[in-house]
C-alpha positions as CSV (number, residue, x, y, z in Angstrom):
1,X,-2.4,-15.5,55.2
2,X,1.0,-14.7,53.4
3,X,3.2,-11.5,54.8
4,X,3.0,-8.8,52.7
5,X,6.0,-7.9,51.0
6,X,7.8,-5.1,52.5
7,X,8.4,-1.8,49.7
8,X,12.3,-0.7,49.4
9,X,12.9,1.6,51.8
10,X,15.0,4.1,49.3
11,X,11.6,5.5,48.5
12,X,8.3,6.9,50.5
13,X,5.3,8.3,49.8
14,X,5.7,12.1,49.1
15,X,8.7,10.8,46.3
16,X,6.2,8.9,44.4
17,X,3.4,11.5,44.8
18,X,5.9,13.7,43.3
19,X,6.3,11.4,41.1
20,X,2.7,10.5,40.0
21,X,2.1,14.5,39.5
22,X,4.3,14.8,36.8
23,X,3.8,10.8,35.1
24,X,1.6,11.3,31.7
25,X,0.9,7.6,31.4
26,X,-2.2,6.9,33.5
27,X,-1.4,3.6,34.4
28,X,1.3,4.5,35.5
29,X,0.5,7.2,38.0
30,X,-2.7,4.3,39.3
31,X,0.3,2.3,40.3
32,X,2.2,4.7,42.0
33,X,-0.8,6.2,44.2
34,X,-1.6,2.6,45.0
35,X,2.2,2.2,46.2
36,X,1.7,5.3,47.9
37,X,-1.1,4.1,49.5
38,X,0.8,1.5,50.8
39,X,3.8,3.7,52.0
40,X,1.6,5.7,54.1
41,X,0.4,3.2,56.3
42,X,-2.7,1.8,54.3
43,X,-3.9,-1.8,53.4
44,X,-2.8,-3.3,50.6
45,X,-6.5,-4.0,50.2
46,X,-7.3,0.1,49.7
47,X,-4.1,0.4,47.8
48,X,-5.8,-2.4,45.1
49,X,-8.8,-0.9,45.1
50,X,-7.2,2.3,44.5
51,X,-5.7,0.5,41.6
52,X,-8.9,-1.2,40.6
53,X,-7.0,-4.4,40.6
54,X,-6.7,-7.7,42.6
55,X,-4.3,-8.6,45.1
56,X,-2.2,-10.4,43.1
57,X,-1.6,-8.1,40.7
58,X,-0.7,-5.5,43.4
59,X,1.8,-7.6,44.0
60,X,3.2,-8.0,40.9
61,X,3.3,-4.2,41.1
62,X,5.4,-4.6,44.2
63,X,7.6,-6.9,42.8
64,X,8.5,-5.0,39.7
65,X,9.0,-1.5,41.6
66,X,11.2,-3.6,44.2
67,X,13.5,-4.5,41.6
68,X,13.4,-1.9,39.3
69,X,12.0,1.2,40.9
70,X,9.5,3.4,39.5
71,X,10.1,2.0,35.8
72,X,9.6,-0.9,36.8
73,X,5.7,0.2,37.0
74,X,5.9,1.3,32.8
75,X,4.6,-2.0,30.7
76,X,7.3,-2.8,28.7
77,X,6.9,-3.3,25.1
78,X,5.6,-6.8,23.8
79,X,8.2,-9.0,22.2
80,X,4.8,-10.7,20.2
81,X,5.3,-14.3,18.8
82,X,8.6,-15.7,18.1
83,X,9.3,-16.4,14.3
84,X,9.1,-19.5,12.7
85,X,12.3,-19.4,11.1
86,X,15.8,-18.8,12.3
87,X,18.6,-17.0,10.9
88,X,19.5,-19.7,9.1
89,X,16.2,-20.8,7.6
90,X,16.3,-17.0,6.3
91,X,19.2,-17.5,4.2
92,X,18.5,-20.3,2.7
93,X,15.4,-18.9,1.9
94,X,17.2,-16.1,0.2
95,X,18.6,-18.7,-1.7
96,X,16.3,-20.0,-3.3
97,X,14.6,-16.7,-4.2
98,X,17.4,-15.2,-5.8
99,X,18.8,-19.0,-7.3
100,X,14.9,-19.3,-8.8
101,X,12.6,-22.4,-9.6
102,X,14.0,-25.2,-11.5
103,X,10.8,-26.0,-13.4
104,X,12.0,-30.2,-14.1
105,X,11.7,-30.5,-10.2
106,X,9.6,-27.4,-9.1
107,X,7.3,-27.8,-11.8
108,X,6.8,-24.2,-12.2
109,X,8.5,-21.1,-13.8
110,X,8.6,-18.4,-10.8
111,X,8.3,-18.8,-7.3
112,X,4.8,-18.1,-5.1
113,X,4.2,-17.7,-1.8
114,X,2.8,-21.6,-1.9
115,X,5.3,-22.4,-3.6
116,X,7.9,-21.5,-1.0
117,X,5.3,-22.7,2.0
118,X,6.0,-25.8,0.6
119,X,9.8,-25.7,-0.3
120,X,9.6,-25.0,3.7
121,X,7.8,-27.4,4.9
122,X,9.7,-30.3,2.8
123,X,13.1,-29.0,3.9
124,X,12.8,-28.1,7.7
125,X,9.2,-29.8,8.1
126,X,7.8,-26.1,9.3
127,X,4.5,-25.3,8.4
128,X,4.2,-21.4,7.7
129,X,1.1,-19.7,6.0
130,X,1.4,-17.3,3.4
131,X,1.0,-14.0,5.0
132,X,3.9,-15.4,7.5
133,X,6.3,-15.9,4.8
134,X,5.0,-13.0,2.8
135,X,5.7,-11.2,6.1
136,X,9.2,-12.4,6.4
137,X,10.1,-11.9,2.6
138,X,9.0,-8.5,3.0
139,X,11.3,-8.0,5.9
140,X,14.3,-9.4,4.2
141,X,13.6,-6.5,1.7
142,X,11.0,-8.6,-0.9
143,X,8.5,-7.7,-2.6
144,X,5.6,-9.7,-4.7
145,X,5.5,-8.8,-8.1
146,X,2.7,-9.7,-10.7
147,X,3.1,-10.0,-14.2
148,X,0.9,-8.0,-16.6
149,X,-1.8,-10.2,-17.9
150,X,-1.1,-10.5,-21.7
151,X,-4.0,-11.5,-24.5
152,X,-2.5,-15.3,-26.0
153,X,-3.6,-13.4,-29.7
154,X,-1.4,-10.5,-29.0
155,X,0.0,-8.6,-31.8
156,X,2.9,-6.6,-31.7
157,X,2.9,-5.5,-35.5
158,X,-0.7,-5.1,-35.4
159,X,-0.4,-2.6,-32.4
160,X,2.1,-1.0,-34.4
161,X,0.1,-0.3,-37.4
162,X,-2.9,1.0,-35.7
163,X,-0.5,3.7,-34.3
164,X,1.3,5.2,-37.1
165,X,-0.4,8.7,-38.2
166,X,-2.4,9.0,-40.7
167,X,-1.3,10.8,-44.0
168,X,-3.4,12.1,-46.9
169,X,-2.8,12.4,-50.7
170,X,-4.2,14.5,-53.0
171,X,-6.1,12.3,-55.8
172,X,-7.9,15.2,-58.6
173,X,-10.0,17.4,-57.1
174,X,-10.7,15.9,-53.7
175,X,-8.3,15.0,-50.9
176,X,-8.5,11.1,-50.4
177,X,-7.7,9.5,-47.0
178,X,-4.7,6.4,-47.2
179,X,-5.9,5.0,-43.5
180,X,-9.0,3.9,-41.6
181,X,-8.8,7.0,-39.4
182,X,-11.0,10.2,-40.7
183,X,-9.8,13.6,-41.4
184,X,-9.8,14.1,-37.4
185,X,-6.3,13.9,-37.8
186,X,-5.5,16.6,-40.5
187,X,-5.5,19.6,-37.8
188,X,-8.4,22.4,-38.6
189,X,-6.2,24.7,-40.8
190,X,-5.2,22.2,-43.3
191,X,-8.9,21.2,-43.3
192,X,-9.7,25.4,-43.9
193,X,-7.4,25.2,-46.6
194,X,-8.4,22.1,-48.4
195,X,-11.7,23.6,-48.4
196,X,-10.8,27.0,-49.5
197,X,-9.5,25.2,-52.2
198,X,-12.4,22.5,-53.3
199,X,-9.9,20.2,-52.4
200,X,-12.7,18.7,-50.1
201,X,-15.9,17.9,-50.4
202,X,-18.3,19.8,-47.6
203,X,-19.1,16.6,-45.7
204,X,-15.5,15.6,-45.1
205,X,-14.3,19.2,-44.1
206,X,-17.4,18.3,-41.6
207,X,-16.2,15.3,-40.4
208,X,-12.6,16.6,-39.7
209,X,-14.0,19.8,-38.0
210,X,-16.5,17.8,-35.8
211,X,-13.5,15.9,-34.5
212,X,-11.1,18.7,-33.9
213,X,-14.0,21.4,-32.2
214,X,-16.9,19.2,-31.6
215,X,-20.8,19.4,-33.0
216,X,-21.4,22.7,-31.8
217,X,-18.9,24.6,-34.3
218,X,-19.6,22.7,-36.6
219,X,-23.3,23.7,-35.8
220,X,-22.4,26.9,-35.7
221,X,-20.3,27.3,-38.4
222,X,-23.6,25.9,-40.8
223,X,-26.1,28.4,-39.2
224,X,-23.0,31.2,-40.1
225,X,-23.1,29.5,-43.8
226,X,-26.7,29.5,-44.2
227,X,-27.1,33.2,-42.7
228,X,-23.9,34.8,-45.4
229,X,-24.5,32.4,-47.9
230,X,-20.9,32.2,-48.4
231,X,-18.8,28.8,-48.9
232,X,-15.3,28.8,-47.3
């Protein structure tokens, strides 16, 4: 069987008692009762199963508090996987997003993620998914944009048209309308005016009201008619 290894001797087992009272992390304070285990005389068979570890990660516990103390216990924080691209690699990427696709060799008018996969692979041979390089675009301060999907019949002066407002012109007795749209757009006093005035017919004034307060004073406005017998 191996020697154990020794603990420093700069530290004993009431320090990292003291220590473990006061340590919020809970792996943290396992580690240093199973070192204190150890300091006061115990196996390093109790102090793993204090730990509820093996023996060789025990050791590994020893070996990090040896060299770095009590912080040498606290997991450090995972570097994760390397990236795929170097500095380098990143500006020349940059380059090309900002220089744009040339569509006679490209073959297409604005860069995708693909698009770059591939401009990647061909140059430095790498081969990098999407959400990698979306990833690494993002962190160079990129972001995908998506144009607004646009109808291939699309009519600008059409659109126009259909929102001007609409206007009305008095033609002998009754107001006539110059657009598609109803009296909706007249506004309810100039509708209580023409009608005052038998510039309207009672069907139209109606319509316009209908629009501007809905059915029901419209409704009501006929049951008010029919009771007074009375034309506005």
């Amino acid at each position: 069987m191996a020697t154990p290894i020794s603990l420093r001797e700069d530290f004993d087992g009431p320090m990292l008692r003291a220590l473990a009272l006061s340590e919020k992390a809970g792996s943290v304070t396992r580690r240093l009762l199973s070192l204190v285990t150890i300091y006061d005389g115990g196996t390093r068979a109790d102090a793993a199963r204090l730990g509820g570890v093996g023996l060789q990660t025990l050791r590994d516990w020893v070996l990090r508090f040896n060299a770095k103390g009590p912080d040498g216990l606290v997991d450090g924080k995972s570097t994760g996987r390397p990236s795929v691209l170097d500095d380098e690699q990143r500006r020349a990427l940059v380059a090309m997003v900002e220089a744009g696709p040339n569509p006679a060799i490209h073959e297409v008018v604005r860069w995708r993620l693909i698009d770059l996969a591939q401009w990647v692979f061909d140059e430095y041979g790498l081969s990098v998914t999407k959400q990698i390089l979306s990833r690494e675009l993002r962190a160079l301060g990129y972001r995908k944009l998506s144009a607004r999907p646009r109808h291939h019949e699309h009519d600008e002066a059409a659109v126009e048209a259909f929102k001007k407002r609409v206007f009305w012109k008095s033609s002998g007795r009754f107001l006539r309308i110059k657009s598609v749209k109803g009296p909706s757009d007249m506004g309810f006093w100039r509708l209580l005016q023409a009608r005052k005035s038998g510039m309207m017919r009672d069907g139209e004034f109606k319509q316009g009201a209908a629009s501007a307060f809905g059915w029901i004073f419209v409704l009501g406005l006929s049951c008010a008619r029919e009771h007074s017998r009375r034309i506005w």
